[in-house]
C-alpha positions as CSV (number, residue, x, y, z in Angstrom):
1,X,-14.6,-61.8,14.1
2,X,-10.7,-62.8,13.4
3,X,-10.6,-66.3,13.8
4,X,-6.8,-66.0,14.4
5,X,-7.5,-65.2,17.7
6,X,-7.2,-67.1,20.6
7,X,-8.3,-66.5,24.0
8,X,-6.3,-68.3,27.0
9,X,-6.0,-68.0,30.6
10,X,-3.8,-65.1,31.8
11,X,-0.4,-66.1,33.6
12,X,1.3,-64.2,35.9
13,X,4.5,-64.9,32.7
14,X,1.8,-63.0,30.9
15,X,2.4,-59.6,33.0
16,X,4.6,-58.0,30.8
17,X,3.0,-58.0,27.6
18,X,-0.8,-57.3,30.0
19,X,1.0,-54.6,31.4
20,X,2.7,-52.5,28.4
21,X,-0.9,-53.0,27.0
22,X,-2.4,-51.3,30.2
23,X,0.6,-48.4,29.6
24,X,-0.5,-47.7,26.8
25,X,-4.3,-46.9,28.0
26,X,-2.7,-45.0,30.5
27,X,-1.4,-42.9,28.0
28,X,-4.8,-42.6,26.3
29,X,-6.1,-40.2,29.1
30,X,-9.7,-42.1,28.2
31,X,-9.1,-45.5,29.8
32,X,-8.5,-45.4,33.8
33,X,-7.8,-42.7,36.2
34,X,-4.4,-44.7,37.0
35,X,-1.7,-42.4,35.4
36,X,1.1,-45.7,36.6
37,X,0.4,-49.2,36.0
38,X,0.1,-51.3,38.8
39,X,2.7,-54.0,39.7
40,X,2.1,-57.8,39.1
41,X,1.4,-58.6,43.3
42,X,-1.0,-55.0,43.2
43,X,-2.7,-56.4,40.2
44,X,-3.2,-59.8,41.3
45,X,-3.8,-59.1,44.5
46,X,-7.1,-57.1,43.2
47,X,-8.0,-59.4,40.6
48,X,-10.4,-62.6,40.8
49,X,-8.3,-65.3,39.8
50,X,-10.4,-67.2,37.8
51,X,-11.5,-64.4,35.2
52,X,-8.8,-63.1,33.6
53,X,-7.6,-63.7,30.3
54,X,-5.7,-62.5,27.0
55,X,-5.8,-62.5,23.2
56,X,-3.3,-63.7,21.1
57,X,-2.9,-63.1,17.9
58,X,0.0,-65.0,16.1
59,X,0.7,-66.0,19.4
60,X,1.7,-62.4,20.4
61,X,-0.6,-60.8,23.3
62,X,-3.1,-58.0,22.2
63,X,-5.8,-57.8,24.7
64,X,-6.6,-58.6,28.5
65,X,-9.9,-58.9,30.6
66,X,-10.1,-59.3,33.9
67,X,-12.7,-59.1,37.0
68,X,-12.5,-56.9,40.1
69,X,-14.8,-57.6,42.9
70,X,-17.0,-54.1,44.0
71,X,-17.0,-55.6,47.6
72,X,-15.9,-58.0,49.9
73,X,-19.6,-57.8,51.4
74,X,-20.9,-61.3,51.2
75,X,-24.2,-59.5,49.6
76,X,-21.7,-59.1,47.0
77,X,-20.1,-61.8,46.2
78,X,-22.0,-61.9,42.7
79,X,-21.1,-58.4,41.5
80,X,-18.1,-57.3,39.9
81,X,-16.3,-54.8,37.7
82,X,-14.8,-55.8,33.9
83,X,-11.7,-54.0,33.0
84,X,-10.6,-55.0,29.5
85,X,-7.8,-53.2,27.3
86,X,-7.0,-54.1,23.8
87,X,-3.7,-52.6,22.3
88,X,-3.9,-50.3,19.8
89,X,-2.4,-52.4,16.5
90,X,-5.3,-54.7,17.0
91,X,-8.3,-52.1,17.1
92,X,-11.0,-53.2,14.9
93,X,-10.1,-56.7,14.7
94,X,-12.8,-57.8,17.0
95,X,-10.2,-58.6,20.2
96,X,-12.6,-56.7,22.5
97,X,-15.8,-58.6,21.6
98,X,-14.1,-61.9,21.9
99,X,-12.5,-60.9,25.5
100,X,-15.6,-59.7,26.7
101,X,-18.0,-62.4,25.5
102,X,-15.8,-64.6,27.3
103,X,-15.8,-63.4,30.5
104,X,-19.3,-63.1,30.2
105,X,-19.2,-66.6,29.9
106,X,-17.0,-67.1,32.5
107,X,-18.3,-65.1,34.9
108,X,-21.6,-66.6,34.8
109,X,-20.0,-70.3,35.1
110,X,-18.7,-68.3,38.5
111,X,-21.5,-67.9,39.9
112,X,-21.5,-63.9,39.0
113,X,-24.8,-61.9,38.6
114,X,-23.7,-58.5,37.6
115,X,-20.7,-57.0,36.0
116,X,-20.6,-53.4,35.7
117,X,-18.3,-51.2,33.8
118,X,-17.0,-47.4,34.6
119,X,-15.9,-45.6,31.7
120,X,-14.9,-42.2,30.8
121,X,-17.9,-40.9,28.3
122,X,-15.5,-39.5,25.8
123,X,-14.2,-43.6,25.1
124,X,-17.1,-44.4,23.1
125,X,-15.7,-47.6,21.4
126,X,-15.6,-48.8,24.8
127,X,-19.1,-48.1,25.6
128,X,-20.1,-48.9,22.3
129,X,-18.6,-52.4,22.8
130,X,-19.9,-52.8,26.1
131,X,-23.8,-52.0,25.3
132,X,-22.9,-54.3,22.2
133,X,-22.9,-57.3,25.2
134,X,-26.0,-56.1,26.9
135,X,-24.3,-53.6,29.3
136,X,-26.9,-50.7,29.9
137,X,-26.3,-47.1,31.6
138,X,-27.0,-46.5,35.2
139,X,-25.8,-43.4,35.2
140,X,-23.4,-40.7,34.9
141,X,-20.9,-40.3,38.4
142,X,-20.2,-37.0,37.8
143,X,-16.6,-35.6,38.7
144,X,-16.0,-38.8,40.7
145,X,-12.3,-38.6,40.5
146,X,-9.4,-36.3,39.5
147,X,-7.1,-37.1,36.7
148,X,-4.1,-35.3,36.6
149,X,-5.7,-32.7,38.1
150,X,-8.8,-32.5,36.2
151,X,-12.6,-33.7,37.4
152,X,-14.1,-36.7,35.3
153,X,-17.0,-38.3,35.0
154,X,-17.4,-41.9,34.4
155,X,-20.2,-43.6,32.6
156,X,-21.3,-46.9,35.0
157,X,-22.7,-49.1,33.0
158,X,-24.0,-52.8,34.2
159,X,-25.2,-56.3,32.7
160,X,-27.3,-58.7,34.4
161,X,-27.0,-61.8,33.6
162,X,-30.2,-63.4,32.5
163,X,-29.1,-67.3,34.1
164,X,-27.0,-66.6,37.3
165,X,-29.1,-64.8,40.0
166,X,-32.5,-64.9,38.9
């Protein structure tokens, strides 16, 4: 792990850098079937506000995570979905297993149970770095969504927490 990074709240003055980072997943073809980034109120507006954060490294952005609720059902409440994105000059440098162990962390000082992850099978560092965390596969969705015009399948992998929900 890079002890030159630092892991802070995200701010909505943060958008910017969260947001060229999120581009350039987009662009990946392997990250999200979004093929435009969403704008700051879009994002927020979907986003729990107490479990999303950044990387910084020299003080320059280089990775986000953030929590989307699967429901508004009140059977729910517990379970949510990770996104996390880490930009490509810091692959490697352990961004992504510092982001994601802290949400874990946060998530379960929020009273969260499950987080689940969907991810396109072909973006193994991704599902390598989930599993890494204790995120297992449920299962394949199978041509749950089109992506510039082509079917994809998504890998949906979840982690139960072992102290929140037991």
């Amino acid at each position: 792990m890079n002890k030159d990074i630092v892991i802070t709240e995200m701010l909505h003055s943060d958008w910017d850098c969260v947001r060229e980072i999120f581009i350039e997943g987009i662009r990946t073809g392997n990250a999200t079937f979004r093929t435009e980034a969403p704008t700051w109120e879009e994002w927020d507006e979907d986003h729990l506000t107490n479990s999303r954060f950044v990387a910084k490294m020299n003080g320059e952005i280089v990775g986000w995570v953030a929590l989307t609720p699967i429901s508004s059902m009140r059977a729910f409440l517990g379970a949510v979905e990770v996104s996390i994105y880490i930009a490509s000059n810091a692959a490697g440098m352990g961004v992504g297993s510092l982001l994601l162990k802290h949400i874990i962390d946060s998530s379960e000082q929020n009273e969260i149970w499950t987080i689940q992850a969907m991810i396109f099978p072909e973006n193994i560092a991704s599902i390598n770095l989930h599993r890494k965390f204790g995120f297992e596969t449920v299962g394949i969705r199978k041509q749950i969504g089109k992506l510039n015009g082509v079917w994809r399948d998504v890998e949906l992998l979840e982690r139960r927490s072992s102290k929140v929900g037991v």
